[in-house]
C-alpha positions, 0 to 999 in steps of 0.5 A, a space after each residue: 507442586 504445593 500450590 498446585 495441592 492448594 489449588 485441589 483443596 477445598 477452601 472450607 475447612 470442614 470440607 478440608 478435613 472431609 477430604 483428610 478423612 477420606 483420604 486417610 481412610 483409603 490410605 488404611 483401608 486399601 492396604 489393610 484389604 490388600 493384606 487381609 485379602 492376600 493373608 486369606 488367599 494363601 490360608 485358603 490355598 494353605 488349607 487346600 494344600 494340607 487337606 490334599 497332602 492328607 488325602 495323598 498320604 492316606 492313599 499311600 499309607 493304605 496302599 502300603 497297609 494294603 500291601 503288607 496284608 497281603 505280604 502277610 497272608 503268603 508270609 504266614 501261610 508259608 510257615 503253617 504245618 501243612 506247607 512245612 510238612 505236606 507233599 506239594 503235589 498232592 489235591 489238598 494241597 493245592 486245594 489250599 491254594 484255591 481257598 486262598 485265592 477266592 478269599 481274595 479276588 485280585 490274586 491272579 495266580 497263586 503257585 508253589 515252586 519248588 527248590 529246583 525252580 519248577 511250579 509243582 502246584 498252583 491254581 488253575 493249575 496254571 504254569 504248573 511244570 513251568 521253570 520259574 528259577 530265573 524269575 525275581 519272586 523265586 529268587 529272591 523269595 528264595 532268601 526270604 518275604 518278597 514284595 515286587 514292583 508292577 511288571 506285565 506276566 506275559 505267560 499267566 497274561 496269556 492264560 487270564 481273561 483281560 478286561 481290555 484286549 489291547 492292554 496287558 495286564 499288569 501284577 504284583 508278586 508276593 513271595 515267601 520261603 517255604 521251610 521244613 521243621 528243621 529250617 531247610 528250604 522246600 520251596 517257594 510260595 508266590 502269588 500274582 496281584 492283578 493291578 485292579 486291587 489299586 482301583 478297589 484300594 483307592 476307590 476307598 478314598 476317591 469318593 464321588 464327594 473328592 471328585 466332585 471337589 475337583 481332586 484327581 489321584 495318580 499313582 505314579 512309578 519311579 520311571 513317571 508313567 502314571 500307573 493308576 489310573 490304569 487307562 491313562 496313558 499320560 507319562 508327567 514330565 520330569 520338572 513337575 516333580 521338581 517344582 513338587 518339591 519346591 511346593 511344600 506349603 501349597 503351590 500352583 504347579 503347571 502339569 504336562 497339559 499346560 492347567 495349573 492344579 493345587 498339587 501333593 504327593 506322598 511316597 509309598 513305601 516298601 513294607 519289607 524294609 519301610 524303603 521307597 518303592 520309587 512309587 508316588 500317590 499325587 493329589 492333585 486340585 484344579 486351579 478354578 476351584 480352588 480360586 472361586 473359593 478365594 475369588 468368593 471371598 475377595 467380593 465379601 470382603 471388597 462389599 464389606 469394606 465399600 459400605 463401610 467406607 459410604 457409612 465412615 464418609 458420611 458420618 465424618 460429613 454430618 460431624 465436620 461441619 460441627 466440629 469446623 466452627 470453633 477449631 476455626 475459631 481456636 485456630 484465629 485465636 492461636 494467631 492472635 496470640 502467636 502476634 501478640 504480647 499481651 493477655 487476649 480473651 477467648 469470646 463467643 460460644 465453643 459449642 462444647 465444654 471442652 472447645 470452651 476449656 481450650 479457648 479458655 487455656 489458649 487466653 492463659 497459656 499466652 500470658 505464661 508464655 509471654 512471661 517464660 520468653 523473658 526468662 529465658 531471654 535472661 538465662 540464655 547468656 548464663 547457659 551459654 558460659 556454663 556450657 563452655 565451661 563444661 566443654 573446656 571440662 571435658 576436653 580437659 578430662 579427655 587429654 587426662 584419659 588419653 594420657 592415662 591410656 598411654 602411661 604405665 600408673 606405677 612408673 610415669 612411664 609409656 605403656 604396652 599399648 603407647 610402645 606398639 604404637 611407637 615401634 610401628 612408627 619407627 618401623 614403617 619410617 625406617 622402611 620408607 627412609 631406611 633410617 636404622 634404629 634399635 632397641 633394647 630390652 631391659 629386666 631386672 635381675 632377681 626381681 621376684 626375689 626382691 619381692 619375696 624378701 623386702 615386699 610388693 611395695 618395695 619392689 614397686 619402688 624399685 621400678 621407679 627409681 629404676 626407670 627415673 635413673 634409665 631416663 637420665 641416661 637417654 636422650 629426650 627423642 629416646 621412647 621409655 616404656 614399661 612393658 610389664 612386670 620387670 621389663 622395659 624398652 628403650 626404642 632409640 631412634 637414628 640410632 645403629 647398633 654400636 652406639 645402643 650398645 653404649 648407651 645400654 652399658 651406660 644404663 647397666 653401670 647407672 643402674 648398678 650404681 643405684 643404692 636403694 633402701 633396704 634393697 642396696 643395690 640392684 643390677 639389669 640385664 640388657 639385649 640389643 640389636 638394631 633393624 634389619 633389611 629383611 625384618 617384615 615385622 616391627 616385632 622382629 629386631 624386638 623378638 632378637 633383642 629378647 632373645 639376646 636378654 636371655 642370653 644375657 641372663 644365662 650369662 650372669 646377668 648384670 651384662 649387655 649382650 648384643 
């Protein structure tokens, strides 16, 4: 493989870095416009996301609004004197209705019901003396403001002009309580919506502008049928919602059609209560506009980088040839000095001050290093006896820290940690061999008074002379380890129960033999006991042996209980 790239390569040098150059340049020019063309792409499309999420949050806000106006109108209609007061049947009253409904052209159908259920006054006088107790609005605008979702009123339908004979028309009801002076109801005032008024809300928003953007608007029930725009009969299937979700920050999604739009969508909610409706404003954008504006954008870029490639090539062309003299000329020099052990002259024109400075430091660096090469032939030895005396240093240092590790730094004795490690051997060797061994748990009796009255320096000294006269008691194979404070272990290996008894009661009687100064004398208490079969822990015949030490001190100290 590397003879087959020497091969490829131009023999010139100038020519070679040429080569380098443009290779250079495309191993950072094509990843970066890669990046660069990725990194645009998906702020492009981010930004298309944020305008259509914009766009469908303000339609669902002001349907919303749109909605809570006119839950409005019939919430403080309900509460004016002359609902609260006037007689229901009367011409002016149901004058007052017909004022409402011209003021707003999509009220199909405003009417009265009274508490018993019947219209007793409605425009048009249509549905008048019909029962209406059965009906959502009236129920629930019974107990107070109601907003309904979108139904077919087939008995108003019947009495409207319909805009498409062979499609129902469709309403929102708004209903309120009516209630006299003192609170008790009299009714219930409701009006019929015509579904229009969705055309009329967003055609504030869906201007001959969005539209020529590509963007389309649905609103969509809680069951999936598309219920703006009125003549569409699509229903979106259920996985489009659910891939909606996953497109937080802008994603192509596959509608029911098999096209791929750039999709957003909004809840609307409730103005009652400000729950959901389970209805959904969906913006959506078709995927060819908004990928012309990317693919725009990658020919620029691709354009830009291509002429700025030719100008980059063609400027390192005109300087190679320039610059390759004299670096060929240095590299000839640098392998005479490589092969030489003596001074050698830079000679002939550099062409630049700087390629002559180098020459020139080339001819001198080879006499230094020359110089340097014998020095260093003459230190070689010196360094490599001080480095293995400092090897034996620290290996020395850390068998000191290993030791110090493991030894208690008052009493010479082992430590905690050394101890623990001592128990889990002879515990795992007595389960493999079922070779016994004991232990036994010491501590000094009133050793906090010795202390108290004589000082921490005497009773550190009593530990010592304590645990120098507990190892002449044992054997070398015996373990002694201070475990803190007063306490220490004797782990005696191969060893049942009654012959640690001897050996603990032979430590108690030396012990109490011992004459300190100024203490006198001093006495241990001493638990014994020994391996068992069913000890799971290393830990357990200790845990006995410690308890037997208490026993030991509740006794009267100075004894072995086992």
């Amino acid at each position: 493989m590397k003879a087959l790239l020497e091969n490829l390569m131009p023999s010139r040098f100038k020519n070679r870095m040429a080569l380098v150059f443009a290779a250079l340049w495309v191993m950072v020019t094509v990843p970066a416009y890669l990046y660069v063309e990725r990194l645009h792409k998906n702020q492009i499309i981010s930004e298309k996301f944020q305008a259509l999420n914009s766009l469908s949050k303000s339609a669902s806000i002001l349907i919303g609004e749109n909605l809570i106006e006119r839950k409005r109108e019939i919430e403080l209609l309900a509460q004016t004197p002359l609902y609260r007061n006037a007689d229901f049947r009367s011409p002016d009253f149901r004058a007052s209705l017909e004022r409402l409904q011209s003021s707003y052209p999509n009220y199909s159908w405003i009417g009265l019901a009274n508490v018993q259920g019947e219209v007793v006054a409605a425009t048009q006088n249509m549905l008048s003396g019909v029962d209406v107790s059965k009906r959502p609005w009236f129920q629930e605008g019974a107990k107070g403001t109601f907003v309904g979702d979108l139904h077919e009123a087939i008995l108003l339908a019947k009495l409207l002009k319909t805009e498409s004979p062979d499609k129902p028309i469709q309403f929102i009801d708004f209903a309120a309580p009516v209630n006299n002076d003192r609170g008790e109801l009299r009714g219930v005032l409701a009006s019929h919506a015509h579904w229009r008024w969705a055309r009329d809300v967003m055609s504030v928003i869906n201007t001959e502008n969005i539209k020529a953007n590509g963007i389309d608007f649905f609103i969509v029930n809680a069951s999936g049928d598309v219920i703006f725009p009125e003549n569409s009969n699509n229903k979106i299937n259920l996985p489009v919602f659910s891939q909606m979700r996953l497109a937080s920050q802008g994603q192509m999604i596959a509608w029911s059609d098999g096209e791929h739009y750039l999709t957003a969508k909004s809840a609307i909610k409730e103005p009652v209560s400000g729950m959901e409706l389970g209805w959904q404003v969906i913006a959506r954008q078709d995927r060819d506009f908004v990928m012309s504006i990317v693919n725009g954008l990658e020919r620029s870029v691709l354009i830009s980088n291509a002429l700025t490639g030719m100008l980059f090539l063609f400027m390192i062309w005109a300087g190679a040839d320039r610059l390759a003299r004299p670096v060929e000329r240095l590299t000839q020099l640098a392998k005479n000095i490589q092969n030489s052990n003596k001074k050698l002259k830079a000679e002939g024109n550099f062409n630049s001050l700087e390629m002559q400075r180098l020459a020139d430091a080339l001819t001198s660096m080879s006499a230094s290093l020359i110089d340097q090469r014998d020095a260093l032939e003459e230190n070689k030895k010196d360094l490599e006896n001080i480095v293995a005396k400092r090897t034996a240093e620290l290996q020395e240092i850390n068998l000191n820290l290993d030791r110090l590790a493991r030894t208690d730094a008052l009493t010479g004795l082992s430590n905690r940690h050394e101890a623990d490690l001592r128990l889990n051997i002879e515990f795992a060797r007595y389960k493999r061999n079922e070779m016994p061994y004991s232990i036994c748990v010491i501590d000094v009796d009133f050793f906090k008074k010795v202390n108290d009255t004589y000082g921490h320096s005497v009773g550190d000294m009593v530990l010592k002379e304590i645990s120098s006269c507990i190892r002449k008691q044992i054997r070398s194979t015996d373990f002694l380890a201070r475990i803190g404070g007063e306490e220490i272990w004797v782990l005696l290996p191969e060893t049942t129960r009654d012959i640690a008894i001897s050996v603990a009661e032979k430590i108690r009687s030396a012990v109490e033999q011992l004459r300190i100064s100024p203490v006198d004398n001093v006495s241990v208490s001493i638990g014994v006991d020994q391996v068992q079969p069913d000890d799971l822990e290393a830990e357990d015949a200790v845990t006995r042996a410690d308890v037997k030490l208490y026993q030991a001190k509740a006794q009267g100290r100075n004894r072995v209980v086992n």
